[in-house]
LUMMAR-927244 format. One record per residue: residue number from 1; residue in three letters; x, y, z of N, C-alpha, C in turn. Coordinates in nm, 4 decimals. Each point is the difference from the previous one (the first is absolute). Last residue first. Layout:
// LUMMAR-927244
i, aa, n.X, n.Y, n.Z, ca.X, ca.Y, ca.Z, c.X, c.Y, c.Z
NUM, ALA, X, Y, Z, X, Y, Z, X, Y, Z
...
***
This chain:
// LUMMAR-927244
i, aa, n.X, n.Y, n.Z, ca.X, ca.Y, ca.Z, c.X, c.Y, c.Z
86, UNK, 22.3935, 9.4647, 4.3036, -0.1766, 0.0183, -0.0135, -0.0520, -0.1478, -0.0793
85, UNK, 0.4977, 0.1024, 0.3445, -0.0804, -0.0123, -0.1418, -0.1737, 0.0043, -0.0289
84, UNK, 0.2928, -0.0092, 0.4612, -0.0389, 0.1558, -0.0494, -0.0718, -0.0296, -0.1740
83, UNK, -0.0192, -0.3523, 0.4317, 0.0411, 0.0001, -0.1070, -0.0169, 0.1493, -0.0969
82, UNK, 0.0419, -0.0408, 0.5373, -0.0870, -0.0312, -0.1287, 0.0770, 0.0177, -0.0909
81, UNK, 0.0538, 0.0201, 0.6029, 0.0650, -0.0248, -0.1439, -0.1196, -0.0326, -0.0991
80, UNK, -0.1458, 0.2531, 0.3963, 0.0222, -0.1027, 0.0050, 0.0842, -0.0288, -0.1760
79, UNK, -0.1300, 0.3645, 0.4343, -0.0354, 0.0124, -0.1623, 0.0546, -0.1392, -0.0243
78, UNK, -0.0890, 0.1320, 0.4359, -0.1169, -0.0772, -0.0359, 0.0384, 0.0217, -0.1570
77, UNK, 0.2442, 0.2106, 0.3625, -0.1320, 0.0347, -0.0165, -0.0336, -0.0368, -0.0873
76, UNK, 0.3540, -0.1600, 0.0874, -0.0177, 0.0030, 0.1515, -0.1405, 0.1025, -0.0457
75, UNK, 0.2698, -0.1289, -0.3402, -0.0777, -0.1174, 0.0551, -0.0528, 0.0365, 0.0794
74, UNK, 0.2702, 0.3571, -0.1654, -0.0815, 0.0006, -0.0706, -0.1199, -0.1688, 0.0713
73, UNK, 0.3916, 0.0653, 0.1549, -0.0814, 0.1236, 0.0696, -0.1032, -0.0121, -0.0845
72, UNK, 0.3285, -0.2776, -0.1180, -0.0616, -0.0147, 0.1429, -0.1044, 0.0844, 0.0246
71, UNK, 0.2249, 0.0578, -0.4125, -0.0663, -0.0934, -0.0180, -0.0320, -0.0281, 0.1748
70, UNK, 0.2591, 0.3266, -0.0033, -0.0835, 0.0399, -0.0559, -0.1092, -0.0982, -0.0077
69, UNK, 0.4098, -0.1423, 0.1538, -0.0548, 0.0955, 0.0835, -0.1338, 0.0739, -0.0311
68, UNK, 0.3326, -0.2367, -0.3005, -0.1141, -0.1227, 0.0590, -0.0905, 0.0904, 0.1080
67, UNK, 0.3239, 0.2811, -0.3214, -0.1660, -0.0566, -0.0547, -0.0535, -0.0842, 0.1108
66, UNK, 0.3065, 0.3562, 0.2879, 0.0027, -0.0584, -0.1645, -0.1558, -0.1208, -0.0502
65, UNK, 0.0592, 0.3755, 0.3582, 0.1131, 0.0398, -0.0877, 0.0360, -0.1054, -0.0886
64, UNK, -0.4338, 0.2331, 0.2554, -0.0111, -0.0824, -0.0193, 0.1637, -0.0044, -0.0697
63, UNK, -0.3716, 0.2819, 0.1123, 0.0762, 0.0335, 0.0889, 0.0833, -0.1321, 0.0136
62, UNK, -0.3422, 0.1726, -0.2868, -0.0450, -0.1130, 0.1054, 0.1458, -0.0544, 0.0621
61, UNK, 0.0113, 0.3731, -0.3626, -0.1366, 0.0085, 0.1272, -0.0100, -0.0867, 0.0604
60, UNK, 0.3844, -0.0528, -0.2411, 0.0483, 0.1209, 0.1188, -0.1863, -0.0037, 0.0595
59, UNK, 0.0339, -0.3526, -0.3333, 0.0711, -0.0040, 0.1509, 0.0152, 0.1041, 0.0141
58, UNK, -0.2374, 0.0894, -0.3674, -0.0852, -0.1059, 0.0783, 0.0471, -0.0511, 0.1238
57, UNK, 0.2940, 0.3112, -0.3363, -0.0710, 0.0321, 0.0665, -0.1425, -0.0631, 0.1240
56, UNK, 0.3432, -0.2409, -0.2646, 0.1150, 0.0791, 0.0716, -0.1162, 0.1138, 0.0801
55, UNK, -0.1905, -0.2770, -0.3540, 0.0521, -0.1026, 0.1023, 0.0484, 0.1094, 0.1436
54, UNK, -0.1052, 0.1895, -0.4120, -0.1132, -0.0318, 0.0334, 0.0500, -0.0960, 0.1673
53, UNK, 0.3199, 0.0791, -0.3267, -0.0382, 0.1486, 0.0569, -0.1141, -0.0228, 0.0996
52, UNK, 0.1547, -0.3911, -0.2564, 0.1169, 0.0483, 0.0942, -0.0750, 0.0957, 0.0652
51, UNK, -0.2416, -0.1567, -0.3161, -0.0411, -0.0317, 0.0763, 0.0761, 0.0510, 0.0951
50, UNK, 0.0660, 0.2110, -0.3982, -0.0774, 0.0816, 0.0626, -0.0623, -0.1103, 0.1459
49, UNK, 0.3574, -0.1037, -0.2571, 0.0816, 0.0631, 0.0704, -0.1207, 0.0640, 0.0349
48, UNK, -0.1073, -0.2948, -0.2955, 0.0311, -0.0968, 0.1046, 0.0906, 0.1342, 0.1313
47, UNK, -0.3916, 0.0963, -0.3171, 0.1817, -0.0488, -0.0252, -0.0031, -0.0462, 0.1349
46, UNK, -0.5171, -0.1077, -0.1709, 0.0897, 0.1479, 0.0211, 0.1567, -0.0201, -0.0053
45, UNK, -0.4464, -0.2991, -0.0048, 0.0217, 0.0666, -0.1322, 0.1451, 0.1490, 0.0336
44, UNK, -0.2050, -0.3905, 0.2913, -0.0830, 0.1163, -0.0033, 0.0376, 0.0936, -0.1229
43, UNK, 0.2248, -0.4194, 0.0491, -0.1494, -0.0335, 0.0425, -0.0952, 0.1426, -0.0084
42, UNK, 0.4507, 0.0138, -0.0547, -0.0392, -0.0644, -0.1502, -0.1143, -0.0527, 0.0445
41, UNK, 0.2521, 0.1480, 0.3500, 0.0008, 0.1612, -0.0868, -0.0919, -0.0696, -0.1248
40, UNK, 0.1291, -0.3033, 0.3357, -0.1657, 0.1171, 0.0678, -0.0121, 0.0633, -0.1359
39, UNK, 0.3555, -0.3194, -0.0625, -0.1326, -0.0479, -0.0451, -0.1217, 0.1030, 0.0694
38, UNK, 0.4740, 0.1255, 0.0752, -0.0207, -0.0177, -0.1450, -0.1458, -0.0621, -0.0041
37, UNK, 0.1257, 0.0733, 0.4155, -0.0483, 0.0735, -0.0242, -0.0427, -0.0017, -0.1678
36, UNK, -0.0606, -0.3771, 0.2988, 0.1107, 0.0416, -0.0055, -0.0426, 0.1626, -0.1030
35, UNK, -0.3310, -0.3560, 0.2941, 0.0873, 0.0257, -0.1265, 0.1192, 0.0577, 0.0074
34, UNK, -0.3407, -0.1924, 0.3880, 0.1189, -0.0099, -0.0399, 0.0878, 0.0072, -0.1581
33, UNK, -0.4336, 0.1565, 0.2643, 0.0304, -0.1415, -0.1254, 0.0889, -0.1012, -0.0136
32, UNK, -0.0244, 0.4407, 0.2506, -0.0679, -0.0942, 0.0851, 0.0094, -0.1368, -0.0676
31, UNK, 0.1264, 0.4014, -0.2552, 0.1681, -0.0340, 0.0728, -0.0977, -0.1556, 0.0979
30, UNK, -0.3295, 0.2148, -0.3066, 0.1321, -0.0737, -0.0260, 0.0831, -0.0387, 0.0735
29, UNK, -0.3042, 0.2608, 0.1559, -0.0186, -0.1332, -0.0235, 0.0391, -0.0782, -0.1012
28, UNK, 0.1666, 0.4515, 0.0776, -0.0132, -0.1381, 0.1792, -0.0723, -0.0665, -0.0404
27, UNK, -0.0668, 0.2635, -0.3545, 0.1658, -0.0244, -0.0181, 0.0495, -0.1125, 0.1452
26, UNK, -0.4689, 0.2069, -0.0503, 0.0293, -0.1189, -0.0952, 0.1491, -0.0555, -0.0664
25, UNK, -0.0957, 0.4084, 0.3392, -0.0823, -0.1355, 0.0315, 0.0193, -0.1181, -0.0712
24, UNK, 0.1760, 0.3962, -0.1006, 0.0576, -0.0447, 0.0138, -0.0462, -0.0679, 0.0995
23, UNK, -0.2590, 0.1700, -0.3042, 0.1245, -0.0855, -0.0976, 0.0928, -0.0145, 0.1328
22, UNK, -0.3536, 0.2133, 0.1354, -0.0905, -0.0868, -0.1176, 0.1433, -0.1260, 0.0182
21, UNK, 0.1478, 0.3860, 0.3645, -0.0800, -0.0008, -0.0921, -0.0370, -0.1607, -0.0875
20, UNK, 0.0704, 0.1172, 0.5542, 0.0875, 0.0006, -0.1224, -0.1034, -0.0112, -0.1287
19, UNK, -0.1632, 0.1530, 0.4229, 0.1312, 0.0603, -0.0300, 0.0283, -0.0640, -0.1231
18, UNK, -0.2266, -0.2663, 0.2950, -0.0864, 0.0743, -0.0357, 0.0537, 0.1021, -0.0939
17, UNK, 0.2555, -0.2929, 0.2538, -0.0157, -0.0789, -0.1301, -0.1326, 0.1482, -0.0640
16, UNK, 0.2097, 0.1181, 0.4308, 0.0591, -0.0372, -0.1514, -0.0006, -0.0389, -0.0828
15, UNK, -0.3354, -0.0421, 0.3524, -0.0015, 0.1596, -0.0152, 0.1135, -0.0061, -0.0865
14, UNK, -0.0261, -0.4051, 0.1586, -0.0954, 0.0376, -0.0434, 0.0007, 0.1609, -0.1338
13, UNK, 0.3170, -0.0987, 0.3549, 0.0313, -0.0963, -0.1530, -0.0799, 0.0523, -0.0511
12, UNK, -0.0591, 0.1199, 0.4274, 0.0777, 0.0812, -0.0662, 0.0567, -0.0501, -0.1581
11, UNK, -0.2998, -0.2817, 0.2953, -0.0664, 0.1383, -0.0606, 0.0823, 0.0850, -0.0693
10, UNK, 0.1718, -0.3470, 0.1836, -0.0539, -0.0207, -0.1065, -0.0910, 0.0998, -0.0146
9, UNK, 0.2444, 0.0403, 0.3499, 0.0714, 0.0087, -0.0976, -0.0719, -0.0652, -0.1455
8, UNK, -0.1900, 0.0160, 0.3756, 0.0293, 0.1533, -0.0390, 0.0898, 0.0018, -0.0956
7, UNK, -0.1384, -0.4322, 0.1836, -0.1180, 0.0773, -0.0187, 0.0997, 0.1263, -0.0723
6, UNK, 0.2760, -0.2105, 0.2331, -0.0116, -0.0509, -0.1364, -0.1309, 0.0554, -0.0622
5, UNK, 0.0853, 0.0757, 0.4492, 0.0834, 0.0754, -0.1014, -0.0191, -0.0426, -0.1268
4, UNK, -0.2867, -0.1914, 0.3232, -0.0161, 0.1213, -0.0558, 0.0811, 0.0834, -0.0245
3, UNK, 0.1071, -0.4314, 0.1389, -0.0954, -0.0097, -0.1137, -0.0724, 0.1808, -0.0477
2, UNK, 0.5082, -0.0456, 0.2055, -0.1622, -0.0040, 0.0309, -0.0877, -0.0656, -0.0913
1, UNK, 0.5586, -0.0922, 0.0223, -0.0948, 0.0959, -0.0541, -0.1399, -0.0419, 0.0448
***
């Protein structure tokens, strides 16, 4: 691969992470955390079947088919694991 394929393809990330909404920004940085979904759903206050939903839509936009793939893509533009607790 080119250095200017990878260029485009991070633009094309780019342009997916732009796409996903509040909560399921803060659901990939959970999965980046490495939580599990029971502790995303009890960090952000929601069921644990609304992180499932949240999860299942964040990989079809970043074109992505399971969590470590996500957690990559999500590194590769700079979101970095955090502690989701306040």
């Amino acid at each position: 691969m080119t250095a200017t394929a990878v260029r485009v393809d991070n633009r094309d990330l780019a342009a997916a992470f732009g796409e996903l909404t509040p909560t399921q920004l803060k659901v990939l940085e959970g999965v980046n955390s490495g939580l599990l979904n029971k502790q995303i759903a009890f960090d952000l206050g929601i069921a644990e079947a609304t992180v499932k939903a949240h999860m299942t839509a964040l990989m079809r936009k970043l074109n992505v088919h399971n969590r470590t793939q996500a957690a990559i893509a999500a590194q590769a533009l700079g979101l970095g694991p955090r502690h989701m607790s306040a």
